[in-house]
N, C-alpha and C positions, 0 to 999 in steps of 0.2 A: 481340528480346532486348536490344540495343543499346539502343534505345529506351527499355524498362521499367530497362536500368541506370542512364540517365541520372537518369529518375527518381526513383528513389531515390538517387541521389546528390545531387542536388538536394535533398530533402527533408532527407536528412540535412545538408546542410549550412547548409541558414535553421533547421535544427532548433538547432543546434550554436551558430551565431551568435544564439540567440537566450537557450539556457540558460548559454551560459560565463560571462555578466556577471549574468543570472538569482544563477545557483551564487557568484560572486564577493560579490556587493551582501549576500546571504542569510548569508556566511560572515561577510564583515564585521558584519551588526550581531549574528549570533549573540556572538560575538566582544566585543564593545559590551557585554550585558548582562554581562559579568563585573563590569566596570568601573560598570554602575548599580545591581548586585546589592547592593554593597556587602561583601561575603561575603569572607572571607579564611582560606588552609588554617592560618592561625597561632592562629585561633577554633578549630577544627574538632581542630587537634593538640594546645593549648594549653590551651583551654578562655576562659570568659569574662573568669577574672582572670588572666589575660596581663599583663602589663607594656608599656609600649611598647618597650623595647629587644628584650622577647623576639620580638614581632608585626613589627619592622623586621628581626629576625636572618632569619624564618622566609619572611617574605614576598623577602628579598633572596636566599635562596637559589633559590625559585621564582622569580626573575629579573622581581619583581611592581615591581621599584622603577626601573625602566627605561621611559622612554616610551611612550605608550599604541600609535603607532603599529613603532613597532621594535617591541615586544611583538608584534602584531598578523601583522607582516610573518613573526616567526619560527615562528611558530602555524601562517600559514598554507603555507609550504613546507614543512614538517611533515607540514600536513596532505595536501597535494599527495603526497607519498611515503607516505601510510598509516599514519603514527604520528600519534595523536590526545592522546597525551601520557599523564598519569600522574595516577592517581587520587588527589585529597586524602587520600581518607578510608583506603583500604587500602594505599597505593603501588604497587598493578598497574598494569599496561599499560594504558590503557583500551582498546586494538585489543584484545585478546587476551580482553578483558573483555565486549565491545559482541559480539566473535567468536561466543562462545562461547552466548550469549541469542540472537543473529540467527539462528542457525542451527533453534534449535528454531521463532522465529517464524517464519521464511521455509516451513519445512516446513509452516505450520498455512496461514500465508495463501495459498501456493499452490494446497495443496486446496481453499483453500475459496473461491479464484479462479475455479478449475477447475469447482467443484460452481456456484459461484451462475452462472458463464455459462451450460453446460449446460444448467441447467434457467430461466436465465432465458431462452435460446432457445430451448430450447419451448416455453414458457408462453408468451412472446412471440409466436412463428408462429404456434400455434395459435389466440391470441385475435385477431388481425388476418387471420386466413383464416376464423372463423366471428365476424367482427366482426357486431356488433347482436342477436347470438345470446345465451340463457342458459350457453352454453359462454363467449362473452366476456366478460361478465358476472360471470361464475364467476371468473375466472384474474383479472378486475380486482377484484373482492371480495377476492380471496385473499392478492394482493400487496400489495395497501391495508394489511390485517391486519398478515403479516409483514415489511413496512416497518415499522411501528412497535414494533417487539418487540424492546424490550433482547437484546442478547447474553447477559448474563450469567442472564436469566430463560430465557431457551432452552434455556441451557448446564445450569442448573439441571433442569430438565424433560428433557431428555435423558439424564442422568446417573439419574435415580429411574425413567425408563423401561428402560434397556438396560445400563445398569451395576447396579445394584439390583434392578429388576424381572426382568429378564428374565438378569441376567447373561451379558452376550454380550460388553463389552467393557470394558476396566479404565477405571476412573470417574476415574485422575490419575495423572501421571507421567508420563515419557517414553522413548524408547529410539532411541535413533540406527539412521539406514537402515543404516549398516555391520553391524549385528548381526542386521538381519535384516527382508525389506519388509514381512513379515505382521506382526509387534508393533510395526515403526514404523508403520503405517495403521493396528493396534488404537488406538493410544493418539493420534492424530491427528485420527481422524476423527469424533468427536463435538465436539472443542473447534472442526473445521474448518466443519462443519456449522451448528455455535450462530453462526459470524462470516458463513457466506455469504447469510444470509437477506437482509439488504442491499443485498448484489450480485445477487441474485436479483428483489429488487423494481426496483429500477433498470434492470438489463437489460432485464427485461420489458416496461416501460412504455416505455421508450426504443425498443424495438426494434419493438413492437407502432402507436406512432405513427408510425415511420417508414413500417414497411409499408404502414399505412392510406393514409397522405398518399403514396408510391409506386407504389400504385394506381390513383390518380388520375390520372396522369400521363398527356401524351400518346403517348408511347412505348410504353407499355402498350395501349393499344387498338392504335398503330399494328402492335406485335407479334399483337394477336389476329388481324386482319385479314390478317397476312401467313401465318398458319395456325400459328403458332408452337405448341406442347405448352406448358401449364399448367406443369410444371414446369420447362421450358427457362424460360421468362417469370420464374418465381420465383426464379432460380439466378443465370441471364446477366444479368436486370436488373433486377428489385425489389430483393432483397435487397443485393445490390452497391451500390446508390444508398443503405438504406435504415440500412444497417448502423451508416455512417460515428457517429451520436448514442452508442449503443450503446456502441462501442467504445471511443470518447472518455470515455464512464465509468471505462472501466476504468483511465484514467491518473490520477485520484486514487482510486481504492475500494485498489487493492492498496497503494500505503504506508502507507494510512488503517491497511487489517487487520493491518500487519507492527507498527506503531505503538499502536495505538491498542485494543489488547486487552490491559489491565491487568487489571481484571477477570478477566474469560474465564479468564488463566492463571492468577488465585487459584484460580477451581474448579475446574480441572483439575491445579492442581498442576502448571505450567508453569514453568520459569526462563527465561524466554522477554527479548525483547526491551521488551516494551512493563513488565515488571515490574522490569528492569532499571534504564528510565530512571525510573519513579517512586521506587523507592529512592535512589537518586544525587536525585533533588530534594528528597527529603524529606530525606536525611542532607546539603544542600547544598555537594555535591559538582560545583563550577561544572564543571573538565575533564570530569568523565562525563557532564554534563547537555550540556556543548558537543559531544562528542564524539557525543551519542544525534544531536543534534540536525545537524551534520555531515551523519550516516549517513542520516536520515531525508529531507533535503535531496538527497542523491544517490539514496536512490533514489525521490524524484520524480519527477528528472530526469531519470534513468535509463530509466523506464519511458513517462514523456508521451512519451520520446525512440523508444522503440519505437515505441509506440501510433500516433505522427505516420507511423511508416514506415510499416505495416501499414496505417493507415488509405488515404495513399498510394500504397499497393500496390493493394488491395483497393475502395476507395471511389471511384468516378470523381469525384462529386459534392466531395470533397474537394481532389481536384487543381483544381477549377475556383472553388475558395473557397468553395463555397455552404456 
């Protein structure tokens, strides 16, 4: 026990020493693009024909006329305490704004974390235990497929099957788990399903070459030989070695989905996170764009920072650098 806490302790902490300046370097140049955007909230309140007295009045109260690095420095303990500052375009919070969308995407991409490892571990298992088989063959045809399948055509297709066709689940909108888990899973689980295809093809193939290449191994015969059970071998130590690829996916696929479903939450009718920050860019609104981008930054970090544990926890072959 001693032993596996050291472990992770250790893990966490070349994990930590390695994102804190990661998170620092990322903050600064996000930070930077203000400054090469060109962009200022005295355009944005003003309009084009602004004055320049009006554009120095408006830019000096946002404290825009103060050196790039004192600017920078106050931003960033700011950000350090969870205030991301104040939106050009409406004067809200941006925490309370970025809040408010994270919460429905964090709800979508979890599920749909959830649904694509699931099934991309067993698609995966199954095709590296009947590897060379039309059973493997099958599961790599199929993931081949939906790896390349837009989200938003999936999302599309799922919505005319089961909200339309079949009416079983509402085709947009949302509903917070406080109100109730059956209509927050109704209105979640096709937008989650359309993002986890993905994560599903990735798992799979990730997980299904480990196995293959962990079969090989000499340990694995030396298990057979020792009388070991087929499934003690595949538990105690295929899988355990084989996993570590797999998993390490999953540290960028989940920011990707909390981020990078703009789309998706058009056709669902999502206020979600990833439509969020495309409004704030397209109204160029640099604070909320900095602020997405903050948020998106931590929870990279966030998660690779799990991932690293778990993998360490869980994957021998990881502790030993391979």
């Amino acid at each position: 026990m001693r032993r596996a806490s050291g472990r992770v302790l250790l893990t966490l902490a070349r994990s930590v020493a390695i994102f804190v300046p990661v998170f620092f370097v990322a903050t600064f140049v996000t930070f930077a693009l203000r400054s090469l955007s060109g962009l200022s909230p005295a355009r944005i309140q003003l309009g084009e024909d602004a004055t320049p007295q009006a554009i120095h009045a408006i830019e000096s109260q946002w404290g825009l006329d103060r050196p790039f690095l004192v600017q920078y420095w106050t931003w960033f303990t700011e950000v350090l305490h969870g205030r991301l500052g104040t939106s050009w375009s409406s004067g809200a919070d941006i925490s309370t704004l970025i809040g408010l969308g994270l919460g429905v995407s964090l709800s979508v991409a979890t599920l749909a974390l959830v649904l694509g490892v699931v099934l991309g571990f067993v698609l995966g298992t199954v095709a590296a235990l009947r590897r060379t088989t039309w059973i493997d063959r099958a599961v790599t045809g199929f993931v081949t497929v939906v790896s390349v399948m837009p989200p938003f055509v999936v999302g599309i297709v799922l919505v005319e099957i089961f909200a339309v066709g079949l009416d079983w689940l509402p085709s947009a909108g949302y509903v917070p788990a406080a109100e109730g888990i059956g209509p927050w899973l109704a209105h979640i689980i096709l937008p989650a399903l359309a993002l986890s295809f993905d994560v599903v093809a990735d798992v799979a193939r990730q997980l299904r070459t480990g196995l293959v290449t962990a079969y090989r191994e000499n340990y694995v015969t030396g298990a057979l030989v020792r009388g070991l059970s087929a499934r003690r071998i595949f538990f105690r130590h295929v899988l355990r070695n084989a996993v570590g690829p797999a998993l390490a996916v999953l540290g960028v696929k989940f920011p990707a989905l909390v981020g990078a479903s703009v789309v998706t939450e058009w056709i669902f009718g999502l206020q979600g996170f990833g439509r969020f920050a495309n409004d704030s860019a397209q109204a160029g609104d640099v604070p909320a764009v900095q602020g997405v981008l903050v948020v998106s930054i931590a929870l990279v970090v966030t998660f690779n920072l799990v991932v690293n544990i778990v993998l360490g926890r869980v994957a021998p072959a990881s502790r030993r650098g391979v």
